[in-house]
N, C-alpha and C positions, 0 to 999 in steps of 0.2 A: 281447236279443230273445227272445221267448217261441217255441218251433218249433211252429207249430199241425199240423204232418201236409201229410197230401195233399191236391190240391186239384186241381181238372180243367175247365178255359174251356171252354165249348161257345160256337163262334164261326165265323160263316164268313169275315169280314174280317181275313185275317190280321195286318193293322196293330193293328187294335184289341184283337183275341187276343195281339199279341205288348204291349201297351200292360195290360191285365190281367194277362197275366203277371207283369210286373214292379210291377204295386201287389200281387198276393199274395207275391210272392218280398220287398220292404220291410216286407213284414207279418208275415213270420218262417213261412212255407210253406216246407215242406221240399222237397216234391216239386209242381211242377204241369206235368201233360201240357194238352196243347190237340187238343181234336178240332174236324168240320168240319159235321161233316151227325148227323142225327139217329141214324140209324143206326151210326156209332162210337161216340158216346154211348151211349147205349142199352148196346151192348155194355160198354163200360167202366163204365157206374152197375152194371150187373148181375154185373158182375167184384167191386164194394165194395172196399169202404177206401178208401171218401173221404170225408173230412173238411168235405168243399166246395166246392158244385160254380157257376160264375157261369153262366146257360144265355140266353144270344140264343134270341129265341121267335122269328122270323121267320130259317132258313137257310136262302136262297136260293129256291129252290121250296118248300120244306118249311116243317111248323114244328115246334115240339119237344114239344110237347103230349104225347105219349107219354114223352118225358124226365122232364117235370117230373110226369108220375102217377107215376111209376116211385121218381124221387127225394121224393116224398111216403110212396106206399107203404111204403120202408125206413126213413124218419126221418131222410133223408140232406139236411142242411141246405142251399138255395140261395138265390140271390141271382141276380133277374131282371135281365138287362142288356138293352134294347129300344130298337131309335127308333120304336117307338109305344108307344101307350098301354097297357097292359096290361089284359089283359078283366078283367071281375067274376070268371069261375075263380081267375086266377091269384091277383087281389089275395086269393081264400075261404083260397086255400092257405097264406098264412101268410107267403110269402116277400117280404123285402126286395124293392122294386126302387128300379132306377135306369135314366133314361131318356139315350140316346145323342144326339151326342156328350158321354159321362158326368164326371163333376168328379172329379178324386180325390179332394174332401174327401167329397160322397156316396158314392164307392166306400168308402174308409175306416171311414164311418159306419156303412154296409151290414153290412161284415165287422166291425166291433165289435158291432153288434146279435146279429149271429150265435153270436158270440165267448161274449159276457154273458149268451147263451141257456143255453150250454152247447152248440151246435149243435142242440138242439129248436127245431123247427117246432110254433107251436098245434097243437091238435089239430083244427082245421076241417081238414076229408078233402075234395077237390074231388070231384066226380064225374065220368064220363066226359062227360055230354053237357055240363057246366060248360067243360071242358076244350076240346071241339070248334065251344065257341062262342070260338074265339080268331080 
């Protein structure tokens, strides 16, 4: 098994945060923390050194939109996990997704596109108000 590095769920469902975890740990992810709210994210993208990040756009009250500019801004490769649809932003930004309750042959997929990229994201830049139409 290949060790791809670090790798960080952004999730409020901790079933399903704990259910991710374990598709990047069979994936050969050496390290993955799991945070809850946008705000520990946030923090931790802007910590760096990650490898990869899977971000739930809807937590709880919140959503991550400020996540996912953040993880675009640095080239830090994600993979959207939603039980909706994901807006026209998200889809500009270049990121995988996969809609909840997710398969693991599409999570798999997800993290191989990622993988085969080299962790590059196209180069389409969302913008903020693309972002705040989530």
């Amino acid at each position: 098994m290949v060790n791809l590095g670090n790798a960080l769920v952004v999730e409020d469902d901790y079933l399903i945060a704990l259910d991710l975890r374990e598709s990047l740990m069979s994936r050969g992810f050496k390290s993955i923390e799991m945070v809850a709210n946008a705000e520990d994210a946030l923090a931790r993208v802007q910590a760096g050194g990650l490898d990869l990040v899977t971000l739930d756009i809807k937590l709880a009250d919140e959503t991550s939109d400020n996540v996912a500019a953040a993880l675009h801004a640095q080239g830090t490769p994600f993979i959207i996990v939603t039980a909706y649809r994901p807006s026209d932003a998200l889809q500009v930004s270049g990121a995988p997704w996969i809609t909840k309750p997710f398969d693991e042959g599409r999570l798999q997929d997800a993290i191989e596109t990622v993988v085969k990229r080299g962790g590059r994201l196209p180069s389409a830049v969302p913008t903020r108000e693309m972002l705040n139409a989530i």
